[in-house]
mmCIF file as Biopython writes it, N, C-alpha, C and O atoms, coordinates in Angstrom:
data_model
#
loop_
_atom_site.group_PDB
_atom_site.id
_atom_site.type_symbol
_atom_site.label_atom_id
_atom_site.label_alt_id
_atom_site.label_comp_id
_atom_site.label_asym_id
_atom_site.label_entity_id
_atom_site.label_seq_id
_atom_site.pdbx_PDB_ins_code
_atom_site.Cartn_x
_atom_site.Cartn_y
_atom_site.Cartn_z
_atom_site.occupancy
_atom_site.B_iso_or_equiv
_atom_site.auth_seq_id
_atom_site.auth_asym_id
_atom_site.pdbx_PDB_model_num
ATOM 1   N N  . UNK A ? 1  ? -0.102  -6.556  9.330   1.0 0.0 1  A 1 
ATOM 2   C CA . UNK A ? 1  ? -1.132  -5.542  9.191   1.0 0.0 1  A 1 
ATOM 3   C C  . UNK A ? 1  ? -1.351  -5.167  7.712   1.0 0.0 1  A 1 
ATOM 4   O O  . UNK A ? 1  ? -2.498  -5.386  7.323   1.0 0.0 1  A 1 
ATOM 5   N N  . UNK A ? 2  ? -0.553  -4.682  6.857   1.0 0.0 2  A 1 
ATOM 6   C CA . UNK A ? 2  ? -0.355  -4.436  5.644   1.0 0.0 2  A 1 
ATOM 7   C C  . UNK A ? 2  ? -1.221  -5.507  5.335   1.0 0.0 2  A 1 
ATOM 8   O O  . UNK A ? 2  ? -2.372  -5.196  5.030   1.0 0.0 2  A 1 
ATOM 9   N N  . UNK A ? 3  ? -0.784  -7.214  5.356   1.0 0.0 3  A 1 
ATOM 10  C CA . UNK A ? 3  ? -1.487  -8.093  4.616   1.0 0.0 3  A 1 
ATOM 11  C C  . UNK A ? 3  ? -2.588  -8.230  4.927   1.0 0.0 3  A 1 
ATOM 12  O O  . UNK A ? 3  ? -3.230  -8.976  4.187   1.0 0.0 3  A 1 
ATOM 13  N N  . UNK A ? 4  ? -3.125  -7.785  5.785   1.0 0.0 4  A 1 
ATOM 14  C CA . UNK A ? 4  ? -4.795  -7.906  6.463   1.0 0.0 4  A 1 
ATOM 15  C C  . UNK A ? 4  ? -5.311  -6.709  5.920   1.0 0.0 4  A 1 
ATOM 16  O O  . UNK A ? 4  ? -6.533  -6.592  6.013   1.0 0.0 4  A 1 
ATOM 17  N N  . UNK A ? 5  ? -4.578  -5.624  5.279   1.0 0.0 5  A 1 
ATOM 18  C CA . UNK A ? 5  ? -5.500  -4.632  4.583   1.0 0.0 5  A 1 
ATOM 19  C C  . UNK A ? 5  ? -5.490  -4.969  3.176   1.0 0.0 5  A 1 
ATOM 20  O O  . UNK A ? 5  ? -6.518  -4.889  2.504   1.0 0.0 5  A 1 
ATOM 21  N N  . UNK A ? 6  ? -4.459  -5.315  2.729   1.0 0.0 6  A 1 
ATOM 22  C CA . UNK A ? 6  ? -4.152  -6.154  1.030   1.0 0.0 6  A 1 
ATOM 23  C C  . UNK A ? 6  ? -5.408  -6.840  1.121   1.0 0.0 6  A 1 
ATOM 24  O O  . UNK A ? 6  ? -6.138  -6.769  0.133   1.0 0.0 6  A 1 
ATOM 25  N N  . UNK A ? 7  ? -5.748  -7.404  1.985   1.0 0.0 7  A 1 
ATOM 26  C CA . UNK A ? 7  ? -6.582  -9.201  1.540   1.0 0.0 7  A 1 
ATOM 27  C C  . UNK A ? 7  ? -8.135  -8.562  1.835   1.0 0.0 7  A 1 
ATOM 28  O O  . UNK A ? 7  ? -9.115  -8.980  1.219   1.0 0.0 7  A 1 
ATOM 29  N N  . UNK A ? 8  ? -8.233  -7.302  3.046   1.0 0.0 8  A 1 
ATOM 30  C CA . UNK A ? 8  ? -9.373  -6.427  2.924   1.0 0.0 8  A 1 
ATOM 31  C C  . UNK A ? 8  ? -9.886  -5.695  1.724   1.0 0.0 8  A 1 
ATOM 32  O O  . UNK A ? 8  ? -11.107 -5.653  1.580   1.0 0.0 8  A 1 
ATOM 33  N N  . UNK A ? 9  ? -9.211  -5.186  0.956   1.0 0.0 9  A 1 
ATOM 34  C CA . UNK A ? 9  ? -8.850  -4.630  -0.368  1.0 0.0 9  A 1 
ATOM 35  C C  . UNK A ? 9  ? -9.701  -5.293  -1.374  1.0 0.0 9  A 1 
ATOM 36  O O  . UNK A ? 9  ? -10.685 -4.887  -1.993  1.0 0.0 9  A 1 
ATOM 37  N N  . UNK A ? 10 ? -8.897  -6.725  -1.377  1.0 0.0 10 A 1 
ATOM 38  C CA . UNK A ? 10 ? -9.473  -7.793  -2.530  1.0 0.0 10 A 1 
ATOM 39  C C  . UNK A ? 10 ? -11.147 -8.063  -1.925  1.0 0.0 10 A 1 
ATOM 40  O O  . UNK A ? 10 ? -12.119 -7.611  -2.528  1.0 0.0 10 A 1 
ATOM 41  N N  . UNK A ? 11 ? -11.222 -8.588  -1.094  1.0 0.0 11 A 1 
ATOM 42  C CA . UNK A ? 11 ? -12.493 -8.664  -0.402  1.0 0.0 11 A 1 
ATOM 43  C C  . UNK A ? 11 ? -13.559 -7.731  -0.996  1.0 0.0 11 A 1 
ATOM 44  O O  . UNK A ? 11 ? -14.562 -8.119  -1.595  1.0 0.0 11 A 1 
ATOM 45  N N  . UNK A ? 12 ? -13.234 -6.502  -0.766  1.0 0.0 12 A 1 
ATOM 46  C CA . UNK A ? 12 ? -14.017 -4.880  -0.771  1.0 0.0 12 A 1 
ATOM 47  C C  . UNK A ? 12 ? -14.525 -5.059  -2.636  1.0 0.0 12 A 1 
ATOM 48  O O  . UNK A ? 12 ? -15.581 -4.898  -3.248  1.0 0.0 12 A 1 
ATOM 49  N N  . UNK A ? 13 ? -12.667 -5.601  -3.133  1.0 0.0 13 A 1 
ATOM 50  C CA . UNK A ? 13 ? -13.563 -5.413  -4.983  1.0 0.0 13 A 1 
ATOM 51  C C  . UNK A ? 13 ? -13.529 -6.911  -5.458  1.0 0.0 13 A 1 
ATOM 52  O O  . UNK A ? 13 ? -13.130 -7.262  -6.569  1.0 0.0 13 A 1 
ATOM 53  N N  . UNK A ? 14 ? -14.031 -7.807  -4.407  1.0 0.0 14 A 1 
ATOM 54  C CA . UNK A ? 14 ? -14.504 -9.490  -5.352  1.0 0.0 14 A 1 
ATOM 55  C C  . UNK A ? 14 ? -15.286 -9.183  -6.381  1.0 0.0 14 A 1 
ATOM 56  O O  . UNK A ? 14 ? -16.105 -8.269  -6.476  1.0 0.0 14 A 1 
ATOM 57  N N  . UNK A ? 15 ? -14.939 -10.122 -7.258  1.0 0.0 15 A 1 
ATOM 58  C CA . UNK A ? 15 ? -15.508 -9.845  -8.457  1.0 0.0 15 A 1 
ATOM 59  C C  . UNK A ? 15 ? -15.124 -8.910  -9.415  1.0 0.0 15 A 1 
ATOM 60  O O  . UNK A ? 15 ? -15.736 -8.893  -10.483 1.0 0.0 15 A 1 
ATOM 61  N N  . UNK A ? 16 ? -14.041 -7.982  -9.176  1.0 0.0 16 A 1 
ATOM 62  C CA . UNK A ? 16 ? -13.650 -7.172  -10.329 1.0 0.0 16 A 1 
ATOM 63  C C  . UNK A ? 16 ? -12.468 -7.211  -10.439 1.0 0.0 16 A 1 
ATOM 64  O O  . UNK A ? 16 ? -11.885 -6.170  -10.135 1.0 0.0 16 A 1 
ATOM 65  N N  . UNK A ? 17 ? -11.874 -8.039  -10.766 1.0 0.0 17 A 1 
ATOM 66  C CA . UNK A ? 17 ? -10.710 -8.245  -11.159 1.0 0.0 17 A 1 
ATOM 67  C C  . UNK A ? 17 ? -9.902  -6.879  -11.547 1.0 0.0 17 A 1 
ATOM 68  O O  . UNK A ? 17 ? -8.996  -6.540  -10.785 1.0 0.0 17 A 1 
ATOM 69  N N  . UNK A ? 18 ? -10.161 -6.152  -12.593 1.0 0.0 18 A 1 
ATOM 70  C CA . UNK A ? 18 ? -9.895  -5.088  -12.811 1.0 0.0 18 A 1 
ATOM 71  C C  . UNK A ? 18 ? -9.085  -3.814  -11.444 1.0 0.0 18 A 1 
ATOM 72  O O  . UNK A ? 18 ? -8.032  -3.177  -11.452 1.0 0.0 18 A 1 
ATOM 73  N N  . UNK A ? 19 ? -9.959  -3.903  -10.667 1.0 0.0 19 A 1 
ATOM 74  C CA . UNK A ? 19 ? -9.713  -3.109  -9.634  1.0 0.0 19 A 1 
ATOM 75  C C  . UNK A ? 19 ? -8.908  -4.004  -8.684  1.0 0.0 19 A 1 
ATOM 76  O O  . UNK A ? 19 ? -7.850  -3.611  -8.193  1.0 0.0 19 A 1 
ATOM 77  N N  . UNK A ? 20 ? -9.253  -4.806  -8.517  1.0 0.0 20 A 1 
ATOM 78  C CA . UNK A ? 20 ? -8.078  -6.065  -7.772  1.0 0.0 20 A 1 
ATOM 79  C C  . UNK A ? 20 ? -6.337  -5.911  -8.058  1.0 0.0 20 A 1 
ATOM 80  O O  . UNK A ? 20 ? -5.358  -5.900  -7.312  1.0 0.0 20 A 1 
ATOM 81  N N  . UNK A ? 21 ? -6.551  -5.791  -9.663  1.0 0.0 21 A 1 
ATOM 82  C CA . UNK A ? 21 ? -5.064  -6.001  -10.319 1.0 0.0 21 A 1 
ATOM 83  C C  . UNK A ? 21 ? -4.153  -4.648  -10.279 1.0 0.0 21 A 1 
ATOM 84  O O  . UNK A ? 21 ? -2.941  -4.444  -10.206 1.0 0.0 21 A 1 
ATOM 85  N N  . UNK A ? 22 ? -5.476  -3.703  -10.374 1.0 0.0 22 A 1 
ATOM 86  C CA . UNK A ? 22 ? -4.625  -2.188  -10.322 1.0 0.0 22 A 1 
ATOM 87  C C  . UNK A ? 22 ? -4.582  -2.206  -9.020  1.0 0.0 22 A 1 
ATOM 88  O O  . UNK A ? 22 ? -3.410  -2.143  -8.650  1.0 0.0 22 A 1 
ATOM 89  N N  . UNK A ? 23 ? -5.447  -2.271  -8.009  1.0 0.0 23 A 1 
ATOM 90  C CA . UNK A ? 23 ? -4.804  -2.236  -6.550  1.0 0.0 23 A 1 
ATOM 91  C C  . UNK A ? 23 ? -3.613  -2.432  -6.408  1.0 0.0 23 A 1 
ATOM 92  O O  . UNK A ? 23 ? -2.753  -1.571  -6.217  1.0 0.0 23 A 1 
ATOM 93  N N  . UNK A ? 24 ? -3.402  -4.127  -6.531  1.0 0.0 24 A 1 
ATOM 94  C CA . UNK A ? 24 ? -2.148  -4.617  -6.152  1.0 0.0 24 A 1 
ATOM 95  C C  . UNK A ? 24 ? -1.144  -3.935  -7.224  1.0 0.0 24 A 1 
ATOM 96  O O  . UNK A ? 24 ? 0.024   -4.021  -6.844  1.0 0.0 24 A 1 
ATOM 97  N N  . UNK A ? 25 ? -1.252  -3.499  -8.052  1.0 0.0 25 A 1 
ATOM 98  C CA . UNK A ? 25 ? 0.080   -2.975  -8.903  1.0 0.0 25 A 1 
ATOM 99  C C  . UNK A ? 25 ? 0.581   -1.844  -8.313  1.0 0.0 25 A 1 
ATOM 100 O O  . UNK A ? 25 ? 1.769   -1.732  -8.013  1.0 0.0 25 A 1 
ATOM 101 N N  . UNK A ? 26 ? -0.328  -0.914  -8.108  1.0 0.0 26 A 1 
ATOM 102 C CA . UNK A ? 26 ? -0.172  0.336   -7.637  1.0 0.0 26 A 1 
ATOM 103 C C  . UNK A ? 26 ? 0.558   0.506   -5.914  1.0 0.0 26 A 1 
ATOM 104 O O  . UNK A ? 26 ? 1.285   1.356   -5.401  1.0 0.0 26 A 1 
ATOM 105 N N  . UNK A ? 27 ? -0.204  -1.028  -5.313  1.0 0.0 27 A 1 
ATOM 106 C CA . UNK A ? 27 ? 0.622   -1.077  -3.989  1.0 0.0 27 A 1 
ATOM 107 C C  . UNK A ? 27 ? 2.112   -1.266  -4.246  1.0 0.0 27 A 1 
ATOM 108 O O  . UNK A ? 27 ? 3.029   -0.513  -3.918  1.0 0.0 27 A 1 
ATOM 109 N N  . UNK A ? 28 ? 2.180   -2.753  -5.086  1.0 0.0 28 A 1 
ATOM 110 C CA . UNK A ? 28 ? 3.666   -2.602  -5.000  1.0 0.0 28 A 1 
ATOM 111 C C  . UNK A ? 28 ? 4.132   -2.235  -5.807  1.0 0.0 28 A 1 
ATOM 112 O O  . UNK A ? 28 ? 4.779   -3.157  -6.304  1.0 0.0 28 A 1 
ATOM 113 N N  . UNK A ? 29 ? 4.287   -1.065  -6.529  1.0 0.0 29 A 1 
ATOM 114 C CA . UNK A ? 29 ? 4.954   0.381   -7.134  1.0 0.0 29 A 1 
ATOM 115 C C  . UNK A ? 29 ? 5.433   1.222   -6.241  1.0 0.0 29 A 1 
ATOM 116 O O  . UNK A ? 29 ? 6.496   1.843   -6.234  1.0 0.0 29 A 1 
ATOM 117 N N  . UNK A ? 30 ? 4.243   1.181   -5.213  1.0 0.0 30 A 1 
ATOM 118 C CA . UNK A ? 30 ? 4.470   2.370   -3.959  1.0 0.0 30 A 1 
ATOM 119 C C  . UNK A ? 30 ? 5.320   2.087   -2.949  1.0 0.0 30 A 1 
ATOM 120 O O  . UNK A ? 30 ? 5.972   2.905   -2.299  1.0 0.0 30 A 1 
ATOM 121 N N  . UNK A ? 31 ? 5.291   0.415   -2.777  1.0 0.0 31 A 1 
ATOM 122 C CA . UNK A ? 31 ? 6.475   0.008   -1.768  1.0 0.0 31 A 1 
ATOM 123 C C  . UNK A ? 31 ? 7.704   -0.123  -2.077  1.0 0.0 31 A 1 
ATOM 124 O O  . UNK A ? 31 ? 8.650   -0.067  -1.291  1.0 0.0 31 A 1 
ATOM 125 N N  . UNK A ? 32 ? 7.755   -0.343  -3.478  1.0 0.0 32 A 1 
ATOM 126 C CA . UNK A ? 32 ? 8.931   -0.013  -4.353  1.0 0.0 32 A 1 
ATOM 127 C C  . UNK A ? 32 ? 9.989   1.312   -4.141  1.0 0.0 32 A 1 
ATOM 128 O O  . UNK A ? 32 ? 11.123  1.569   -3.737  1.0 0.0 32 A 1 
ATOM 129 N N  . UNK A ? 33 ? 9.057   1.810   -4.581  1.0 0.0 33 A 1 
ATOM 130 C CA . UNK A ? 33 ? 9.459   3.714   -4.924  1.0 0.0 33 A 1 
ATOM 131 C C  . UNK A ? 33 ? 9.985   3.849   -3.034  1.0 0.0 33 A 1 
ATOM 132 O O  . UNK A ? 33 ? 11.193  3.975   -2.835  1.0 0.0 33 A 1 
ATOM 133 N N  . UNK A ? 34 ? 9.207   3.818   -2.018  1.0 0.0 34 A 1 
ATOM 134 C CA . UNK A ? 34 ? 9.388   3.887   -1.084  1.0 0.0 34 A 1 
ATOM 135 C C  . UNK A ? 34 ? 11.152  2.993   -0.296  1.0 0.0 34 A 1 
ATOM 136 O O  . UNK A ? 34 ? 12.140  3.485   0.249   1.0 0.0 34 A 1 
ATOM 137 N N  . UNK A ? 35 ? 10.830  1.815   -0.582  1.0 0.0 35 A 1 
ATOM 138 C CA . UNK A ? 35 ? 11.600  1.418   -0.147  1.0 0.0 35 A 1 
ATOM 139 C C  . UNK A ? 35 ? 13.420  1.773   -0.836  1.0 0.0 35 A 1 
ATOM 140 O O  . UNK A ? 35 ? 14.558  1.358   -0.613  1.0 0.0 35 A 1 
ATOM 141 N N  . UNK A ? 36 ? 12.836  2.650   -1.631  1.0 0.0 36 A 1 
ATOM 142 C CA . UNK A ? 36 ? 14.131  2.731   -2.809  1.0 0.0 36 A 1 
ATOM 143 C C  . UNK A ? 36 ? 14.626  3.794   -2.528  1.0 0.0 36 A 1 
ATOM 144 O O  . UNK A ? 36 ? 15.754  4.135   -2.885  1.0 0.0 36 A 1 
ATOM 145 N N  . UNK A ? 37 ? 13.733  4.573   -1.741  1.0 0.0 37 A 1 
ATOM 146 C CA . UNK A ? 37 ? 14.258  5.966   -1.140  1.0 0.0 37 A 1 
ATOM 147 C C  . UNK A ? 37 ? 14.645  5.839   0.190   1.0 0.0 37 A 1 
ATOM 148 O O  . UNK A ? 37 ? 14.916  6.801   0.908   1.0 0.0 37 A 1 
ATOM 149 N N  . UNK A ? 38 ? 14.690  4.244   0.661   1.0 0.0 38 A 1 
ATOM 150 C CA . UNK A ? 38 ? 15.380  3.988   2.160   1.0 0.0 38 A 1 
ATOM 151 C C  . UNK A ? 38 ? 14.532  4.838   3.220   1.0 0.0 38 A 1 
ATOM 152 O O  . UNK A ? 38 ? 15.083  5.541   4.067   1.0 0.0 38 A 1 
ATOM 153 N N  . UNK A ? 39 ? 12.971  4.695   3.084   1.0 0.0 39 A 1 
ATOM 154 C CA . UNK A ? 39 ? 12.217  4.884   3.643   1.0 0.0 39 A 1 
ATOM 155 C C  . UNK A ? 39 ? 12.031  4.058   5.149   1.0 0.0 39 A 1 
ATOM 156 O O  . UNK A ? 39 ? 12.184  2.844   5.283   1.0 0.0 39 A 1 
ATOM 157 N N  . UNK A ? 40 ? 11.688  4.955   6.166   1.0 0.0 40 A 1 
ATOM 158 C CA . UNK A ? 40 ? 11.681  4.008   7.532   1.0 0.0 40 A 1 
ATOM 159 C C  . UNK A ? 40 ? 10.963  3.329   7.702   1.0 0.0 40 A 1 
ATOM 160 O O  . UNK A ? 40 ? 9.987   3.766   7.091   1.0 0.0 40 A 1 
ATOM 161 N N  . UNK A ? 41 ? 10.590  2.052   8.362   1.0 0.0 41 A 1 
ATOM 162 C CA . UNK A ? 41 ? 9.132   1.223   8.646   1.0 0.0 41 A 1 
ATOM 163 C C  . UNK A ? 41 ? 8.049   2.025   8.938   1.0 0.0 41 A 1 
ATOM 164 O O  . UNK A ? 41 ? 6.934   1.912   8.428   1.0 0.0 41 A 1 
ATOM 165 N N  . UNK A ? 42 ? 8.385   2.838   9.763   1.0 0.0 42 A 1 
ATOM 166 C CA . UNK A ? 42 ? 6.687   3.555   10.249  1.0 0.0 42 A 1 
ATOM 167 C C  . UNK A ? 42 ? 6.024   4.309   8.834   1.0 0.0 42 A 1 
ATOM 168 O O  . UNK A ? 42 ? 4.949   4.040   8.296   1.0 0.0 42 A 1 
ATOM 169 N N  . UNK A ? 43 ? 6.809   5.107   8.519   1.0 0.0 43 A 1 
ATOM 170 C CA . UNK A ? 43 ? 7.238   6.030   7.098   1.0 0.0 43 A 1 
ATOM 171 C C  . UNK A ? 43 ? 6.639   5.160   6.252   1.0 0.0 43 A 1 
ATOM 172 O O  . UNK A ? 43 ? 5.584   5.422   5.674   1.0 0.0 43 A 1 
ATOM 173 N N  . UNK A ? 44 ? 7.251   4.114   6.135   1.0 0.0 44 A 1 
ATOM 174 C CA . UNK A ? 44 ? 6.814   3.341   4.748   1.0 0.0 44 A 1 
ATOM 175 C C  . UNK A ? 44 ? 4.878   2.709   5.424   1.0 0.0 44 A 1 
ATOM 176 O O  . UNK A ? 44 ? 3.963   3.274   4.824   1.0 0.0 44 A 1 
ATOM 177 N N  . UNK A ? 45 ? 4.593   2.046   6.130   1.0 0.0 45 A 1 
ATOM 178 C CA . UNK A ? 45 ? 3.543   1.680   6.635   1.0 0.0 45 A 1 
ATOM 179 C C  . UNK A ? 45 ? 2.109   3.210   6.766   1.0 0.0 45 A 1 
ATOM 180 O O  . UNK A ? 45 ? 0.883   3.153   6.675   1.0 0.0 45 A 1 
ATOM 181 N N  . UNK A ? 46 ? 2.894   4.186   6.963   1.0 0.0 46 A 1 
ATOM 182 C CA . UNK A ? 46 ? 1.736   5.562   6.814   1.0 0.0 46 A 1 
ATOM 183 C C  . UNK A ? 46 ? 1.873   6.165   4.781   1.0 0.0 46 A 1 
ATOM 184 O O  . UNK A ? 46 ? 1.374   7.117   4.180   1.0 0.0 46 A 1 
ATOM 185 N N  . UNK A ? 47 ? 2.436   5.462   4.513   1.0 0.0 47 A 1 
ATOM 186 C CA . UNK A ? 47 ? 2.698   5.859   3.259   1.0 0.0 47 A 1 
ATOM 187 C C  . UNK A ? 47 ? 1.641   4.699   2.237   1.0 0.0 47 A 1 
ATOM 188 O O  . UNK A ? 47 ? 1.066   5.046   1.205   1.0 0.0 47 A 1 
ATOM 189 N N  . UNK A ? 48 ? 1.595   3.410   2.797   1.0 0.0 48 A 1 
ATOM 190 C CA . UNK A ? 48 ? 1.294   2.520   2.492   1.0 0.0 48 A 1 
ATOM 191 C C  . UNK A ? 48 ? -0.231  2.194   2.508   1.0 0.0 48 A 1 
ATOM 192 O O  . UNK A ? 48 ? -0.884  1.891   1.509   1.0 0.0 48 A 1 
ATOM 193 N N  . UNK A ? 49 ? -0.810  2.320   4.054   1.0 0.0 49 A 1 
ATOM 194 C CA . UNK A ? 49 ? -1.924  2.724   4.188   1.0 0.0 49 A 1 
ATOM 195 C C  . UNK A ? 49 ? -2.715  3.971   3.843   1.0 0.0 49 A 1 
ATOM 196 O O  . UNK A ? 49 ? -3.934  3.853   3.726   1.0 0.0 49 A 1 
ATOM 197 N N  . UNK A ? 50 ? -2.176  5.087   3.677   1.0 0.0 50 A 1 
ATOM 198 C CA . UNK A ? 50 ? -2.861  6.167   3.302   1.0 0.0 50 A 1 
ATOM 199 C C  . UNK A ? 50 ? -2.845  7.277   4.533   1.0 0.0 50 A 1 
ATOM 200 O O  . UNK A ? 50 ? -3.248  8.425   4.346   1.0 0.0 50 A 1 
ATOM 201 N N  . UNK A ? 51 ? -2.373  6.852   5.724   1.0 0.0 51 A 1 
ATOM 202 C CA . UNK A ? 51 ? -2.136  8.211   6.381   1.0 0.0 51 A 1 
ATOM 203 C C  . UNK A ? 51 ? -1.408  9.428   6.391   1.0 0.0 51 A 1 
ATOM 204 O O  . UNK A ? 51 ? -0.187  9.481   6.247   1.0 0.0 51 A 1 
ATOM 205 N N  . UNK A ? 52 ? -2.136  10.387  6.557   1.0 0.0 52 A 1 
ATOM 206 C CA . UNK A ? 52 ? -1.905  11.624  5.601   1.0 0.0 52 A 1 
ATOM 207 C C  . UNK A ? 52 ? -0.972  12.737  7.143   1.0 0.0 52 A 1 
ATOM 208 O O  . UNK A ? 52 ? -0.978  13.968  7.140   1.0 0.0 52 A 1 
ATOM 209 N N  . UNK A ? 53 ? -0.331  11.924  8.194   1.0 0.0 53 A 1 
ATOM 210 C CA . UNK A ? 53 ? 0.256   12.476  9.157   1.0 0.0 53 A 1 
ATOM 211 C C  . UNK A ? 53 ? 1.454   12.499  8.460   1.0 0.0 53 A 1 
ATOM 212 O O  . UNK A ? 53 ? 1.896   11.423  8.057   1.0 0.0 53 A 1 
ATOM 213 N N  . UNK A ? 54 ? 2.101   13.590  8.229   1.0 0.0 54 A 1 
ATOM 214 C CA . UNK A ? 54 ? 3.560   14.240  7.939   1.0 0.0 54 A 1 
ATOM 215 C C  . UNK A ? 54 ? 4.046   12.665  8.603   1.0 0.0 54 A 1 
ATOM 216 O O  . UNK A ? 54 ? 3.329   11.931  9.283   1.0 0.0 54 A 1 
ATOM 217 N N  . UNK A ? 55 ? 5.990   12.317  8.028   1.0 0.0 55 A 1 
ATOM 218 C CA . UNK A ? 55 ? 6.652   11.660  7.770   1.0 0.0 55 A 1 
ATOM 219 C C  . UNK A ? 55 ? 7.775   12.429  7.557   1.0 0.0 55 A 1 
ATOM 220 O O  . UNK A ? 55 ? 8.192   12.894  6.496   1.0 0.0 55 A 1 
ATOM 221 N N  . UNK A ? 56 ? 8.409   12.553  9.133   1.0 0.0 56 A 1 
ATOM 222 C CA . UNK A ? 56 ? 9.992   13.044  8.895   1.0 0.0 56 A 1 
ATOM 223 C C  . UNK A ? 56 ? 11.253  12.001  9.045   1.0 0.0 56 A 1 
ATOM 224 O O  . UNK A ? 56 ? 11.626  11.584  10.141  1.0 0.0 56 A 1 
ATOM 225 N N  . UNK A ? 57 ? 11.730  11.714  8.057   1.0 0.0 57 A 1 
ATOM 226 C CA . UNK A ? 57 ? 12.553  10.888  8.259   1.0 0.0 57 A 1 
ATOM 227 C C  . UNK A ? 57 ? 13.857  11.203  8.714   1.0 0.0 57 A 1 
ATOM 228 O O  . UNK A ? 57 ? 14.677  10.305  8.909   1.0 0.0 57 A 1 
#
């Protein structure tokens, strides 16, 4: 799922590289930071996508 929104992402800014590269940096920064705090799958996946439903771990 993640990779079908990654590859939606690139799709959305073809042609601008720019926004392509900060996308992907900024994603995996966030899965980083996340996973480093031993974040749960669901947790990390609403964190990832942008859902803004509380996350009690």
């Amino acid at each position: 799922m993640i990779n079908k929104l990654h590859l939606a992402m690139i799709e959305l800014y073809s042609g601008d590289a720019k926004r392509i590269q900060h996308f992907c940096k900024v994603h995996s920064y966030a899965k980083i930071i996340a996973e480093t705090e031993n974040v749960d799958e669901k947790c990390l996946f609403m964190k990832i996508t942008g859902k803004r439903r509380p996350c009690i771990s």
